[in-house]
N, C-alpha and C positions, 0 to 999 in steps of 0.2 A: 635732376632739376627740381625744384620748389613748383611746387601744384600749386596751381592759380588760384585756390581756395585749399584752408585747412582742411583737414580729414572730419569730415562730421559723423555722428554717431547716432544711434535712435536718442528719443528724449521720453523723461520723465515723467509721467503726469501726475506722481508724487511727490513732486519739490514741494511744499509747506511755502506759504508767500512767508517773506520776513516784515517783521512789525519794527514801523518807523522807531526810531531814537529821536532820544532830545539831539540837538544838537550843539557842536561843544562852547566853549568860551573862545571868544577870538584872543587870535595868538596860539591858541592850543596846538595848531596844524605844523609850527617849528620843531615841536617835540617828535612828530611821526614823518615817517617818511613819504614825502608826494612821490608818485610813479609819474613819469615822461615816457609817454607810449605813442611809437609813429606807428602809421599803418598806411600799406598806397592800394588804393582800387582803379581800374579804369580796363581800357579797352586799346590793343592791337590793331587801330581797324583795318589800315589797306597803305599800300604805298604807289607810286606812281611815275612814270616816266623816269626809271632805272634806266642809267648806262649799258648800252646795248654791247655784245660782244661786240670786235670789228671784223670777225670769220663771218661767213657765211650764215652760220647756226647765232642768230642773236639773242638767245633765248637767255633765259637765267632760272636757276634754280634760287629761291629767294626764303632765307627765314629772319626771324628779327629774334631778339634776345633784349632783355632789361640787366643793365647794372648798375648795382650803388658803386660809383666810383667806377674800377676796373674788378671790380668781382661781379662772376654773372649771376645772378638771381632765377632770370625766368629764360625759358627757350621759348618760340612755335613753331609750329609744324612745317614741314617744307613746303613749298608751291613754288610745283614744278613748271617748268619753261614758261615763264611769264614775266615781263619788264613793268606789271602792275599787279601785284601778289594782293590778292585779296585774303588776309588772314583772319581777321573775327574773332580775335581771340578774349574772351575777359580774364583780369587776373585778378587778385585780393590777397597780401600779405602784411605781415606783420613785419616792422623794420627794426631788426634787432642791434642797430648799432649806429654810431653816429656816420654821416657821410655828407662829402661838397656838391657833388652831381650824380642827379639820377641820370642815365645816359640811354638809350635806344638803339643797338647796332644793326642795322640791314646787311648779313651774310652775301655769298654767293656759295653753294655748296660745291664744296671738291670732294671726291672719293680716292685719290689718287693723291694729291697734296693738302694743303693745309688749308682751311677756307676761307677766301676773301671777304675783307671787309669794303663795304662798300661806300657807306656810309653813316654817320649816323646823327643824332640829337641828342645835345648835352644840356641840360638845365638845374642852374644852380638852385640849389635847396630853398633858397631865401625868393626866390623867384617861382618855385611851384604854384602858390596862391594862387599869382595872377594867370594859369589856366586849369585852376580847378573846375570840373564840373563840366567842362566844353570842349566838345569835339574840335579839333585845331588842326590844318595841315601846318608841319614844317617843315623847312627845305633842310634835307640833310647837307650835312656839310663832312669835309674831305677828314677822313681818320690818319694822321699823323705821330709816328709813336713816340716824336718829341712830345704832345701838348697831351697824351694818355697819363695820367699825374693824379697820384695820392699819397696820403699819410702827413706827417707833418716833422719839425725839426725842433729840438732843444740846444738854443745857441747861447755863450756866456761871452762877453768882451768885455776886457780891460785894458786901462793906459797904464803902462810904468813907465818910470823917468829912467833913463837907463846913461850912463854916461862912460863912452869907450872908454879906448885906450890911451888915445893921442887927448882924452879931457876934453873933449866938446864933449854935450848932452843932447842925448835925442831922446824921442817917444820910443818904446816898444808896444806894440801893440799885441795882446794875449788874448787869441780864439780858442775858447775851449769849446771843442763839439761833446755833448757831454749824450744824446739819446736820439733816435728817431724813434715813428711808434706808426705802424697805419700801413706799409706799405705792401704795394702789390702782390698778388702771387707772381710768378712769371710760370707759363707751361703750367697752371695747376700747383708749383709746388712753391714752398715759401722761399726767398731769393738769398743770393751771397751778396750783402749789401758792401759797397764800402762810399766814401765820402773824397771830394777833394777838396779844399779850403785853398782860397786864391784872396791875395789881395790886389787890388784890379785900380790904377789911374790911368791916367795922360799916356805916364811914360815906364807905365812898370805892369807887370804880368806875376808874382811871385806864386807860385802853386805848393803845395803840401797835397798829401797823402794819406789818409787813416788807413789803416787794415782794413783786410777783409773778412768782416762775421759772416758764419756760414750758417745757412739754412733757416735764417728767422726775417719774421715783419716789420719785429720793433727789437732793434738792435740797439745795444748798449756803448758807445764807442769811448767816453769818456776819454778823447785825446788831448791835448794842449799842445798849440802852434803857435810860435813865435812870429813876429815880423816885427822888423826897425823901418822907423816913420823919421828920415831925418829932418832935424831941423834948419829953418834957414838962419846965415851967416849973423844977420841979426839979431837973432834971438841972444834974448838973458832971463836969468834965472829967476822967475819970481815965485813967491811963498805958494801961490796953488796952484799945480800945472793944467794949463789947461793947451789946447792944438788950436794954432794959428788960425784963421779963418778961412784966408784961400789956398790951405792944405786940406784940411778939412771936406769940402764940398766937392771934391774931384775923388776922394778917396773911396772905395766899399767894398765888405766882403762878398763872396761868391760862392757857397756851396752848394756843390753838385753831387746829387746822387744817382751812382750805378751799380747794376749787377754785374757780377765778376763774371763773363762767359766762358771761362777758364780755354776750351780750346775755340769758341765762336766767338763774337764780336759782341763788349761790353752794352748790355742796354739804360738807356738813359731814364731815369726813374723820377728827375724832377730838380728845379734847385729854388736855391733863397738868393735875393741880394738884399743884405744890410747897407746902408750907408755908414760914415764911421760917424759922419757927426751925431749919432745918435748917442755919442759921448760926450758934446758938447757944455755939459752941464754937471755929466759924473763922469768917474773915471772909471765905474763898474758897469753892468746894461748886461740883462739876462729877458730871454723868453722866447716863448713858442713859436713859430712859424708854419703856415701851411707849405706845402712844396708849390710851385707853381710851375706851368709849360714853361719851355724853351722859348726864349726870345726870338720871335719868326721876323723882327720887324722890316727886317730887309725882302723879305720871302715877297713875290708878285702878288699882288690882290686881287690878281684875276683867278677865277676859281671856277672850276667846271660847272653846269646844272648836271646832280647827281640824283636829281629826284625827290617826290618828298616824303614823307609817312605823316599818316592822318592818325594823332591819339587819342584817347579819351582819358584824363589823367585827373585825379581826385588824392591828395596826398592830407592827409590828415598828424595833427600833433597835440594830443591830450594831455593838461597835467591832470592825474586822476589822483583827488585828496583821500585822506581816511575816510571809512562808511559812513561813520556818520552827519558827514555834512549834507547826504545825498538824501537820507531820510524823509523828509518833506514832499521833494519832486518824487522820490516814487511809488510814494503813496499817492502823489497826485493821479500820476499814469496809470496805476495797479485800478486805480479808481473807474478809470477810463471805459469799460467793457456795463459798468452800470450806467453809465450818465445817458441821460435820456433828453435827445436825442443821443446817436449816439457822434455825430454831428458836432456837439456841443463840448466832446470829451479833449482833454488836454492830447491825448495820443492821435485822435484825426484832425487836430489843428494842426499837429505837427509835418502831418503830412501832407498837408492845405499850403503852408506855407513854405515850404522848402521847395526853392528850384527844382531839385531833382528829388522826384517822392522817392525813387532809392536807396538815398543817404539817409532819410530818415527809416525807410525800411529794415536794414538789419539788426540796429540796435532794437529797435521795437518789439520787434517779433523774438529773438533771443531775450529779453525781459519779460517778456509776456508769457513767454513759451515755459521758464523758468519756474514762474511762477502760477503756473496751470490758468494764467485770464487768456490763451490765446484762443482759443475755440469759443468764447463768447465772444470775445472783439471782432472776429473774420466775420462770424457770424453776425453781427451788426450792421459791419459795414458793407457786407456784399449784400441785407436786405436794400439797405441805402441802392445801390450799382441796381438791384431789380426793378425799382420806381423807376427807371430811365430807360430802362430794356423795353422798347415795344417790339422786336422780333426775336421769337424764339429760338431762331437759328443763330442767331446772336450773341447767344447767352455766354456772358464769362470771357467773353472774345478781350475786351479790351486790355487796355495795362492802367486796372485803377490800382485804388491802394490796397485792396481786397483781392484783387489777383495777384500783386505783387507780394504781398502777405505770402499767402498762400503757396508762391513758388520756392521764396526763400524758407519756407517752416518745410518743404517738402526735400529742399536742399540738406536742412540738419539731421530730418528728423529719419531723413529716408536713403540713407547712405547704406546702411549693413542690408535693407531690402532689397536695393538694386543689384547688391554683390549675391544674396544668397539667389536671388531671381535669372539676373542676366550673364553674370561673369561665366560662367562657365560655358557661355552659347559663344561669346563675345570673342572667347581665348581661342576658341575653336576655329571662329572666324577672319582672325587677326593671324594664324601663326598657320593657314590655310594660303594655298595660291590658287585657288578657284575663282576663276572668273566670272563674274555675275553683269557684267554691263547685257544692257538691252537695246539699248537705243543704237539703231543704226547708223547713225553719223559716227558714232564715239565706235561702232567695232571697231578690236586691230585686225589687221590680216591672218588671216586661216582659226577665226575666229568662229564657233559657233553657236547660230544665237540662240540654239533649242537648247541646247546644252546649258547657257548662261541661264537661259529660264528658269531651267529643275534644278540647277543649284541657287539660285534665288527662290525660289520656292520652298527647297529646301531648308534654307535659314530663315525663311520668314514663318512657315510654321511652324520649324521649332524654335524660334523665339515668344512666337504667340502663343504655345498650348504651353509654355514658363509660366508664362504670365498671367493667363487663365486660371491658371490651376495654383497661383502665389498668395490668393486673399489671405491666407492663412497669417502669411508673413507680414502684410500690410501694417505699418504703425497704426495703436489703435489713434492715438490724436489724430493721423491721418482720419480713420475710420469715420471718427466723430463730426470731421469737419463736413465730411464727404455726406453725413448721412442729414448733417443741415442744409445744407447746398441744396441734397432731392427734392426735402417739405417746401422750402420755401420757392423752388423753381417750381413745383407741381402747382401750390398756392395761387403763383404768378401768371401761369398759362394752365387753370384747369382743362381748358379744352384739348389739347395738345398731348396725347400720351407716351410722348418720347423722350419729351422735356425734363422729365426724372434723371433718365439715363444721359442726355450730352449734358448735362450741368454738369453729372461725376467725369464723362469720359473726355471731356474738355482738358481737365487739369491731369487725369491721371496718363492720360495718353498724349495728347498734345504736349503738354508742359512736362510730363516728367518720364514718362518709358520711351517716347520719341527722343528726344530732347537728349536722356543719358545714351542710347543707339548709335545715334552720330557723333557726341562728342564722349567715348567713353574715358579717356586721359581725365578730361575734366572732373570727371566723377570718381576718380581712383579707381575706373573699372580695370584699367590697360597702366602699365609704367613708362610707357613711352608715347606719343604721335604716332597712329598709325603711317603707311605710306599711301601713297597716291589713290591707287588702285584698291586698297582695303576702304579709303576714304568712301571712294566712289561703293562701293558693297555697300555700305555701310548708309550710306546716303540713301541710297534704292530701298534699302531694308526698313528703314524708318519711316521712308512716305509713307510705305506700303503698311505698316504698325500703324501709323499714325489715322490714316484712311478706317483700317481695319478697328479700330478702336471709336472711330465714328458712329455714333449711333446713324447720325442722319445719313451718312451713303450708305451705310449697310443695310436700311429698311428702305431705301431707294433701288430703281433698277439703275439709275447712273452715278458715278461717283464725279471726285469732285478736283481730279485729273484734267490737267490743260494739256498734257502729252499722250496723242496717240499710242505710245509705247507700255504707259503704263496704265492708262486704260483697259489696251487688250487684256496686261498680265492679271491685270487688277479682277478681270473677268474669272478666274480662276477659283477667287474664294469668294463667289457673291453665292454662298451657298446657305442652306438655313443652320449649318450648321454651325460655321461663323458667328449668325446674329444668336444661336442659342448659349454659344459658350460666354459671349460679350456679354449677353442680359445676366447670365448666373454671376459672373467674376464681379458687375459694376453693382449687382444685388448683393452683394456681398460684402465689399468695400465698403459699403454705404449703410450696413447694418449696425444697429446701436446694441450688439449678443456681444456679450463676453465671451471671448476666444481666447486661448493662448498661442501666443504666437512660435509659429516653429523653428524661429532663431533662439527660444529662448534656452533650451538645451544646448546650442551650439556657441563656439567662440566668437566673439563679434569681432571682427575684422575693423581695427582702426585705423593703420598705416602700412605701408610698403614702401619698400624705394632702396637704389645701392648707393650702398657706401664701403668706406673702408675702415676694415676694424685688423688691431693687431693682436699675432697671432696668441692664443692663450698657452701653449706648451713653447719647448726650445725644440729650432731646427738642430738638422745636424752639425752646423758647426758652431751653436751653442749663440745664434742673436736671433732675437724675437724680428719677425718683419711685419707689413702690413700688407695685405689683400684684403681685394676686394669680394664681397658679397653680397646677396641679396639677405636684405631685412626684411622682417615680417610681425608685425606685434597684433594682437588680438586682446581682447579683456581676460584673458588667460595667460597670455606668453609669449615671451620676447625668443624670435629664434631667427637664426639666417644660415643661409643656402651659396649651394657657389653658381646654380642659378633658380630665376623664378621658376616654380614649378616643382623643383630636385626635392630629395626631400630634406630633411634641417640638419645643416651639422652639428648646431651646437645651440641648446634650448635653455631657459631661464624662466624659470614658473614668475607669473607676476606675486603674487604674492612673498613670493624670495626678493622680492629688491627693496634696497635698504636705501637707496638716496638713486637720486641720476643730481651729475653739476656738470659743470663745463669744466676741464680740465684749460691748464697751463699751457701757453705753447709751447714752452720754454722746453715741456717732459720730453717732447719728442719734434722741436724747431717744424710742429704741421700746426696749421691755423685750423677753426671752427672744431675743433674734439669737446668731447663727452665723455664719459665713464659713466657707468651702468653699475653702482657697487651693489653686488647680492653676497649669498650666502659662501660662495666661492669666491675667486678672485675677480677683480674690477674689469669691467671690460671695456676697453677702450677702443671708443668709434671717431674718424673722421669724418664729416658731412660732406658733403660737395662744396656747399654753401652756407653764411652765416644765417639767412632765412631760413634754410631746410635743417639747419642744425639746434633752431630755436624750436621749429616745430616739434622734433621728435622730443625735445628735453621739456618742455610741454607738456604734448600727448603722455609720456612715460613718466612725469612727475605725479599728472592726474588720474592714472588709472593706477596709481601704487601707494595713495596719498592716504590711505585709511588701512597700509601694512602697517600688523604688529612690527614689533624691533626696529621700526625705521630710525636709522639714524639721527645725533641732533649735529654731528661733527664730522668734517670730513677731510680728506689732505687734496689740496688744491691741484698736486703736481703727482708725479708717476714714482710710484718704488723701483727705483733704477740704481745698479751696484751695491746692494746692499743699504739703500738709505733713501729716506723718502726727500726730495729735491726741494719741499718747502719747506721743512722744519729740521732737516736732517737725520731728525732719530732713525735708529740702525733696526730696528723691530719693525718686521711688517705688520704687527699687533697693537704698534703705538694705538689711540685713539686717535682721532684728525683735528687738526691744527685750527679751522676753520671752520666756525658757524654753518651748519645746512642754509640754503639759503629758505627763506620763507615765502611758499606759492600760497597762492588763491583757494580757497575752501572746495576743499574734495569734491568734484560732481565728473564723474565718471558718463555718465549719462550725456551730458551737454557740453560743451565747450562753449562755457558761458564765464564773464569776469564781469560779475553784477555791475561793480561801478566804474570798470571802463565801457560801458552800455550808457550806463546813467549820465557818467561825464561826456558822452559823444552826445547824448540827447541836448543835453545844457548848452555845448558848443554849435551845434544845429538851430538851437532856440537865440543863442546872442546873435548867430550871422545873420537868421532872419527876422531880425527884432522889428527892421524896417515896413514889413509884409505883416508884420503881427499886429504892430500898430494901426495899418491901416483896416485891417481885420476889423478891430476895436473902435476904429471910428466908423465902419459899416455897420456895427450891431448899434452903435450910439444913436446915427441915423435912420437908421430900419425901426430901432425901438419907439423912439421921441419923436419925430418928426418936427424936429424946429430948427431954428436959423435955416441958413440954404440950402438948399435939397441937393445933396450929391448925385452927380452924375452917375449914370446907373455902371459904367466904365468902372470907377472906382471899386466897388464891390462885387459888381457881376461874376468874377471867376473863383468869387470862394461862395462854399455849401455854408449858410447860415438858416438853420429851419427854425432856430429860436433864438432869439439875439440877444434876450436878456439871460439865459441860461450859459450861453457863447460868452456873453461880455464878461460875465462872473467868472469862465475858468481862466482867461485871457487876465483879468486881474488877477488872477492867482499866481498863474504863470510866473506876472512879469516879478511880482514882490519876490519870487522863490529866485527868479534869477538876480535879484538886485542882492539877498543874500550870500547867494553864490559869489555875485561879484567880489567882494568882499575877500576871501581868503586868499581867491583864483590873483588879482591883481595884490594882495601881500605877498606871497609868493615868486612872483615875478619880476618885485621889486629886489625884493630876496636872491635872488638868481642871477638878475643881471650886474647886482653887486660884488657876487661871491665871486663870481665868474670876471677875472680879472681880465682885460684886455690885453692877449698875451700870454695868456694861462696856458695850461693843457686844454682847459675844457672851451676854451674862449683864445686860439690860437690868432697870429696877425695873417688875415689873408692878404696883404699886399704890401710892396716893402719897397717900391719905387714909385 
């Protein structure tokens, strides 16, 4: 499955900022290529009033999954017996391909059979907008495996004048089904599509037939089907033929498509209706179609309440131009960490004015981060968050834009420190059936709760003498943030001699070694959801971290436990020996000493996950197959295992790879593949998914993107029988047919794409152009004090400490986005022209 977040990696604090460019002539932007980059973030949160069994046992085990269309993208975790599954899950990917509906399914898990669907929420693409940004319940509705429908159809119709035997003349009517392209998998594997073509009136049913292609998504059928459209007694012959009027409007074709279930029952994959009059005018008519459900219209409208799931959905569509249009704004932002206040600066307006300071958080902080200004900017703006802090126990608690900063630069920058810190406690504890509950309500029977203690004890300190003993490993950006944090919290409450320490143990404990404990999937700690019961470990384990990472209950006799249960256990490490290890590790962290960190001799761990790749030798009876494996890639080497853990079958130094691309489906009729070409032969991997397929080609483009010998050409498709399937040449030595494709500037370091950052900011700055303005007319009347006094309503809920330094970046702003305007709207004009209605790219979604 696709992690809810890509694989982050430590960051740089050597990136060199880049120095703006002119920017070009208009018009220039038709010569280069604009990128269309989607991307969806949001939240899982809960669902509600599920369909109860009707046995006795009404329970349900419940998980939800995300698909584009009918491919699954995201899984979560089960939650077990419960008819209102509270999940919590966030996700963030990248959408690597076009699609009609993001969909939402609610499971019911089976162990035994296959798992039911319960329900789900289908929302059309063009419809996302209107709930971006907002938690929303919706009522799931009934899954159906007529109206489950993707892909689309290439249809051609023509009229010939055809005139029998007996010399009357009728119409013939010529379908040529000539391609589909998009469709489902069925079971994981790609389908045996075939077509039937039906001509459909009053009083006639005529059906046709295409073969059946086997084993692909986008089948080629390139058939032709006759029908005779007789004419009536009346009819004569005139110079241009054209079809009667009231034959015409009764008349349309019908294709349907299904998978061939060879010895099970064919599945219905989707159809089109044409009408004929859509010849009315010519006697030719070609184009696209989306497939659409089955016609339910007869079907009852009464429909069970099946419950509903609460989402949080944020879908985003970038056109990202050539760099240098972006020049201007990010020089503005880059600016941002000096402007005094800092208040005043383009990057905290941005996040003044955005609905959700979120959306403007990632791009920011990956730009910033980039470009070595993020450890001044944090540091700015969490002075700002200290002016408003009057209790010290307080401190850092909130979700400003300086904590939020802070979480997500801790997210990129602190991915290989979690792995070299926790993963190895984590594995131990996951792939372990040690019981740990404490709490006597929740024993099971013949349960022991001393028992559970000292194996909870157990893993909580040796997950905390990791930790203690990890400054080493700490990023130093991390370090540096951490060590502004102490002066200016000490500064804030000189009195208070604690204040040093929970400023750092706030973030580093609370928000980040808690935080990855509980949810280690999320963090690329684990490859799968733990279960139930490791949940619950896990849960126990983290207070108990989180507490223990307290400055304030640790220098306390009481901690800060609402449960009896973990109070007691809690009693166990309120020892001095505790607060001694906490003071050295959060002294340390927080130190501005040059240290070398001690991942940096070791591999940094970027991704894991299975897949299936085929096999690199011949079996014994001479055909290559495909199994599955676990992958594993590091800033070192690509290798995979037949399980996590095992050791590697078969290794690939990074610096041996010469290209990664997406290969053909065509080589091997499997959807989402990649090749891996290095020094030996290509190695070809299946994904799961077209999300987890983009990731790894990604990840593996960018840590191989400053190899010697990399290839500039490659072959699209697989050396299969002696010749390669795209070009034909019979030499496995030919060069390749096809241009490498061209990624993003090498930064192994960050998974960062400068100007799709810059362009998400831009598109962040138009949505809230509204909020900006009104900004600008608070610093107008804050400044000047003339005509009518605004209501203090108006402006009260944005920081303005200088309104004439405010108003100046806010004109800046808006002239840089008016220029933006400008290419962003030729472009689209651009697009919605090319893009013919009817196209491949601009298919008809509706046809009745």
């Amino acid at each position: 499955m696709a992690a809810a977040a890509p694989a982050a990696v430590a960051a740089s604090s050597e990136a060199p900022a880049a120095t703006a460019t002119a920017e070009p002539e208009a018009g220039d932007e038709d010569s280069r290529e604009v990128r269309v980059l989607q991307s969806l973030r949001g939240k899982i949160c809960e669902a509600k009033n599920l369909l109860p069994y009707l046995g006795p046992n009404k329970m349900r085990d419940c998980f939800c999954t995300i698909n584009l269309d009918q491919e699954e993208v995201y899984r979560t975790q089960v939650v077990e017996k419960s008819l209102s599954p509270f999940f919590s899950e966030e996700f963030y990917f990248e959408i690597p391909r076009t699609f009609q509906y993001l969909s939402f399914y609610v499971y019911d898990k089976n162990v035994l059979q296959r798992d039911l669907r319960i329900g789900k929420v289908a929302i059309k693409k063009e419809d996302l907008c209107n709930h971006s940004g907002k938690e929303t319940w919706f009522s799931l509705q009934p899954v159906d495996s007529n109206s489950e429908v993707q892909g689309k159809v290439h249809l051609e119709l023509k009229l010939n004048e055809l005139i029998t035997e007996n010399g009357t003349v009728c119409q013939q009517l010529v379908v040529h089904i000539k391609a589909c392209h998009g469709l489902p998998l069925i079971n994981g594997q790609s389908c045996d599509p075939y077509a039937t073509v039906s001509l459909v009136g009053p009083s006639r049913n005529d059906q046709k037939k295409t073969k059946v292609k086997k084993k692909t998504s986008n089948p080629q059928f390139n058939e032709i089907f006759y029908f005779e459209v007789t004419r009536s007694s009346s009819y004569t012959k005139k110079s241009q033929f054209q079809v009667e009027e009231e034959d015409i409007e009764k008349l349309e074709i019908r294709i349907d498509l299904w998978n061939n279930g060879n010895l099970v029952q064919d599945v219905f994959l989707g159809e089109i209706k044409v009408p004929v009059n859509v010849l009315r005018n010519d006697t030719s008519y070609q184009a696209w179609y989306l497939l659409q459900p089955r016609d339910n219209g007869n079907k009852s409208s009464k429909i069970d309440d099946l419950g509903s799931l609460r989402l949080n959905i944020c879908y985003t569509e970038d056109y990202v131009l050539p760099s240098e249009y972006y020049g201007p704004l990010k020089t503005l932002l880059l600016k941002s960490p000096d402007v005094q206040p800092i208040s005043a600066s383009a990057a905290y307006i941005l996040g003044e004015i955005c609905r959700d300071k979120n959306d403007a958080v990632l791009p920011l902080v990956r730009l910033l981060l980039h470009h070595n200004k993020l450890v001044p900017f944090v540091t700015a703006v969490a002075e700002l968050d200290l002016k408003d802090t009057q209790d010290a126990n307080t401190i850092f608690r909130g979700n400003s834009l300086a904590t939020r900063c802070l979480d997500e630069m801790m997210k990129i920058v602190g991915g290989h420190y979690l792995k070299v810190t926790l993963k190895s406690t984590l594995d131990e504890i996951c792939e372990s059936s040690k019981s740990c509950e404490i709490d006597p309500i929740k024993l099971k029977e013949g349960d022991n709760v001393e028992n559970n203690k000292e194996n909870l004890r157990y893993y909580v300190d040796k997950l905390f003498s990791t930790i203690v003993r990890s400054s080493m490993s700490c990023p130093t950006v991390m370090c540096d943030i951490f060590y502004s944090l102490r002066q200016m919290a000490t500064q804030r409450f000189p009195n208070d001699p604690h204040v040093q320490y929970s400023a750092v143990s706030s973030f580093v404990f609370l928000r980040f070694f808690a935080v990855a404990v509980v949810s280690p999937h999320t963090f690329h700690l684990r490859p799968h959801h733990p279960d139930a019961q490791t949940i619950r470990t896990l849960t126990l384990i983290s207070k108990t971290i989180q507490t223990l990472g307290s400055w304030g209950s640790l220098s306390k006799s009481k901690s800060s436990f609402k449960e009896t249960f973990m109070c007691e256990f809690f009693k166990m490490f309120q020892e001095e020996g505790y607060i001694i290890a906490v003071k050295k590790f959060l002294d340390e962290i927080s130190s501005t000493e040059t240290k070398e960190s001690s991942g940096t001799s070791e591999p940094v761990h970027l991704k894991e996950g299975e897949m299936n790749k085929r096999a690199q030798g011949r079996t014994r009876i001479g055909k290559k197959n495909f199994k599955k494996r676990w992958f594993c890639l590091t800033s070192r080497e690509l290798t995979y295992h037949k399980q996590p853990g095992k050791d590697a079958i078969y290794t690939i130094p990074v610096k041996n790879i010469l290209a990664v691309e997406k290969l053909e489906e065509s080589s091997f009729n499997r959807k989402n593949m990649f090749q891996v070409i290095h020094t030996e032969k290509p190695l070809y991997v299946q994904a799961n998914n077209c999300v987890e397929a983009n990731e790894w080609i990604d990840i593996l483009c960018r840590v191989s993107r400053c190899n010697q010998n990399r290839l500039s050409s490659f072959h699209p498709s697989a050396y299969l029988n002696g010749n390669w399937l795209c070009c034909q040449e019979t030499s496995e030595n030919t060069p390749g047919c096809k241009p490498c494709t061209a990624g993003v500037p090498a930064d192994i370091q960050i998974d960062i794409d400068e100007d799709r950052e810059i362009e998400r900011i831009y598109s962040l700055f138009t949505l809230s152009l509204l909020k900006l303005q009104k900004m600008e007319e608070a610093c107008g009347t804050i400044a000047v004090y003339q005509g009518p006094q605004k209501e203090p309503d108006d402006y009260s809920n944005f920081v303005i400490e200088d309104s004439v330094t405010t108003f100046k970046t806010i004109q800046q702003i808006k002239s840089i986005l008016e220029k933006l305007d400008e290419p962003h709207e030729k472009y689209r004009k651009k697009r919605s022209s090319s893009a013919k209605y009817g196209s491949k790219e601009n298919p008809i979604g509706k046809t009745s």
